[in-house]
C-alpha positions as CSV (number, residue, x, y, z in Angstrom):
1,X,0.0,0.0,0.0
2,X,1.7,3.2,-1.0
3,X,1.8,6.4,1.7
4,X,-1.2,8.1,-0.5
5,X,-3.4,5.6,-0.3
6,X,-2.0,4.7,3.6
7,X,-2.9,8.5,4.3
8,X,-7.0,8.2,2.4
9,X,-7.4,5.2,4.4
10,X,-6.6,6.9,7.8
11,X,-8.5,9.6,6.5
12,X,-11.5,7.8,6.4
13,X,-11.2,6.2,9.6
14,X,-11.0,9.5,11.3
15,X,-13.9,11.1,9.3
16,X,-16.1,8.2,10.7
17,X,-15.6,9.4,14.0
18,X,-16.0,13.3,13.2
19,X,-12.5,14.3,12.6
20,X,-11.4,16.0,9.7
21,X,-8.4,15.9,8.2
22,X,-5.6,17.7,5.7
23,X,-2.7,16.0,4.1
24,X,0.4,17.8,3.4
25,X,3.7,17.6,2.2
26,X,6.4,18.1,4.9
27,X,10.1,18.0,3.7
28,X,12.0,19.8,6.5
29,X,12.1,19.7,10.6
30,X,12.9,22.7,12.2
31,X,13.6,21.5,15.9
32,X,10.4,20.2,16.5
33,X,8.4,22.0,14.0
34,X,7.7,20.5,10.5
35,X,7.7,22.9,7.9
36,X,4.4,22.3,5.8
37,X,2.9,23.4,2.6
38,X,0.3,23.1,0.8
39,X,-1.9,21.4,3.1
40,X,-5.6,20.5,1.1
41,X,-8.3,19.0,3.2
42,X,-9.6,15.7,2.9
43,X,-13.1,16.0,1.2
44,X,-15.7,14.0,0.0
45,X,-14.8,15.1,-3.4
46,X,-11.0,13.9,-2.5
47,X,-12.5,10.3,-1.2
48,X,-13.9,10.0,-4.6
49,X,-11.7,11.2,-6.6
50,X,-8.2,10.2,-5.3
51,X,-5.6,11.9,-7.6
52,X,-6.8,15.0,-6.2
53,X,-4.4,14.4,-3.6
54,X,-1.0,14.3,-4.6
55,X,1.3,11.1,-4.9
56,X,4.1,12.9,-3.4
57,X,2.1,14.4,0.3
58,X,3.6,12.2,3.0
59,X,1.9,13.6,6.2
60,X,-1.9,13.3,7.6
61,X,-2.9,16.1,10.0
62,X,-6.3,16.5,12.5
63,X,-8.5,19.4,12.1
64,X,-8.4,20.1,15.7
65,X,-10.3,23.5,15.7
66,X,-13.0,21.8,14.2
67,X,-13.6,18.5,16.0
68,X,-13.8,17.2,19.8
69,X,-10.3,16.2,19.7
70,X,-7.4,17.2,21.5
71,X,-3.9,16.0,21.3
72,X,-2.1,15.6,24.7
73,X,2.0,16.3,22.7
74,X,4.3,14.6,25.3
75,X,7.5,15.6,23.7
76,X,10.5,13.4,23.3
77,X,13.0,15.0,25.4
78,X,15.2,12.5,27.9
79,X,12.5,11.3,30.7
80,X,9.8,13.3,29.3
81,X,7.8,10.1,28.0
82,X,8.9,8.3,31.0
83,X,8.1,10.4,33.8
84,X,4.7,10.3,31.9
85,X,4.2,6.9,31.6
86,X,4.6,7.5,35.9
87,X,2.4,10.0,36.3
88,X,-0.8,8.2,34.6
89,X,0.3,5.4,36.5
90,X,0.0,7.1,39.9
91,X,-3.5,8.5,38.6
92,X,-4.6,5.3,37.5
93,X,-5.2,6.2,34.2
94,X,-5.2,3.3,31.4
95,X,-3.1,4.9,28.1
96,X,-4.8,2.1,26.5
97,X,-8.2,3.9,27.0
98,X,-6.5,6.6,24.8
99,X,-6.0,6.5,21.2
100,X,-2.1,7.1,21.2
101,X,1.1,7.2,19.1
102,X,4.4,7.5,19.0
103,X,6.1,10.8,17.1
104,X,8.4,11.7,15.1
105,X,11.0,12.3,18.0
106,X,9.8,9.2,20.1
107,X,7.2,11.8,22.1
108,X,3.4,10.5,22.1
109,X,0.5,12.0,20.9
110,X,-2.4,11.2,23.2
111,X,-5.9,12.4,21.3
112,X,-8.9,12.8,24.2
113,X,-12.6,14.2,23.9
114,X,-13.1,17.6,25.3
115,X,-16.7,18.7,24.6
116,X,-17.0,21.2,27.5
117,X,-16.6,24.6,26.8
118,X,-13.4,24.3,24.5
119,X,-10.0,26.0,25.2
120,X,-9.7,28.2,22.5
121,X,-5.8,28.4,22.7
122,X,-3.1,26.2,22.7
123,X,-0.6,25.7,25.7
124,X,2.6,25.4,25.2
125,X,5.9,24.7,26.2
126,X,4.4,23.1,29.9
127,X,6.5,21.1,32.1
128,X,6.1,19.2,35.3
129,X,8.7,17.4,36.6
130,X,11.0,16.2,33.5
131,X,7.4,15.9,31.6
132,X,7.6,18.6,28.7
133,X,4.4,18.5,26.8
134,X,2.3,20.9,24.3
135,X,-1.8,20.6,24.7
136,X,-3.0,20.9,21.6
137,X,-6.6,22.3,20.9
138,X,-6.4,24.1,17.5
139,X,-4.9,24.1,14.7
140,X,-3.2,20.8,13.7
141,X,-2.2,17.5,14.7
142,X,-0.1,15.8,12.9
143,X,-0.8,11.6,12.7
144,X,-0.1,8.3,11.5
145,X,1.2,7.2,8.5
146,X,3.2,10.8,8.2
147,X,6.9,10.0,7.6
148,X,9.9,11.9,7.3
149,X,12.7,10.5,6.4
150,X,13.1,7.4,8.2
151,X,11.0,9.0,11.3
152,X,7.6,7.8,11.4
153,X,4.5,8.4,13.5
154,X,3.8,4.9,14.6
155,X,0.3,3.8,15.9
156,X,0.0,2.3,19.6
157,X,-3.1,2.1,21.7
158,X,-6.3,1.9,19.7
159,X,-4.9,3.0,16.4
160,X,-3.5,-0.2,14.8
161,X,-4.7,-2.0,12.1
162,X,-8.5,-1.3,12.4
163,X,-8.8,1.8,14.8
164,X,-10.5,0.4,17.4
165,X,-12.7,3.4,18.1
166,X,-15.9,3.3,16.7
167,X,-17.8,6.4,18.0
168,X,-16.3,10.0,19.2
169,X,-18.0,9.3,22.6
170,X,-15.7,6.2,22.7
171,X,-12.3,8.3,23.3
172,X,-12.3,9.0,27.0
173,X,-12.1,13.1,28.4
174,X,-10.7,11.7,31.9
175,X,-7.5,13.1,32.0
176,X,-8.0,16.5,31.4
177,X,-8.5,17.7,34.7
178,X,-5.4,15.6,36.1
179,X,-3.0,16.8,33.8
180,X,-3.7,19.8,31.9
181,X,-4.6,22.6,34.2
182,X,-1.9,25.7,33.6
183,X,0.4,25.4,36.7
């Protein structure tokens, strides 16, 4: 399966929850920002008529703005993902609940419902102990396949082989009160 028709296919899975989504082509890192161009959303009239998108995009991105998701970005700094993987553990908080991935720089991308009244902004640059992490509530996310190089996004939790959510109200909104209040 090529990365085009990898990226329509995660598309789709995403739509049938609610989510929209843009592809893009992303040839450059710039610390952790990927500098993107061209970004076209994922329509209907793209589903049906796939050469609209461009053989040569090689990164899917989440219409957060526009959607109920938001993408809990635990960077990939030394301890970051580790002192995470602590902290939910203290809370009692099952990752697998989540849908998750692993990033480009071997962060996570944790994507939760949050259907109260939505933060408008995005926060980031937060720490707590070694944890350095971005909430992301606008704007875009950027998912599985998308490749760079030989960095990939790679599913985990929930996201392999047949996305294992079938409804928005399936993702869980628990941990937003544990972990993302500004401190």
């Amino acid at each position: 399966m090529t990365q085009h028709d990898q990226i329509l296919e995660q598309a789709s899975k995403w739509r049938e929850i609610g989510v929209f989504t843009y592809a893009c082509k992303v040839d450059l890192e710039w610390g952790i920002r990927k500098l993107h161009k061209n970004s076209i959303k994922i329509t209907d009239a793209v589903f049906s008529n796939p050469a609209l998108l461009p053989e040569d995009y090689n990164f899917l991105a989440l219409d957060l703005e526009n959607s109920e998701i938001v993408c809990l970005d635990i960077e990939g700094n030394p301890g970051s993902v580790e002192d995470f993987m602590d902290f939910i553990e203290e809370k009692s908080i099952n990752l697998s609940d989540f849908l998750v991935e692993k990033t480009l720089n071997n962060g996570l991308h944790i994507y939760f419902r949050y259907n109260k009244v939505r933060r408008r902004e995005n926060i980031f640059a937060m720490e707590l102990k070694r944890i350095r992490f971005d909430v992301l509530c606008r704007g875009k996310a950027f998912t599985f396949p998308s490749y760079l190089g030989k960095k990939r996004y790679i599913p985990m939790f929930n996201m392999e082989g047949k996305f294992d959510i079938d409804k928005i109200v399936d993702i869980p909104e628990a941990i937003y009160n544990e972990f993302f209040k500004k401190r």
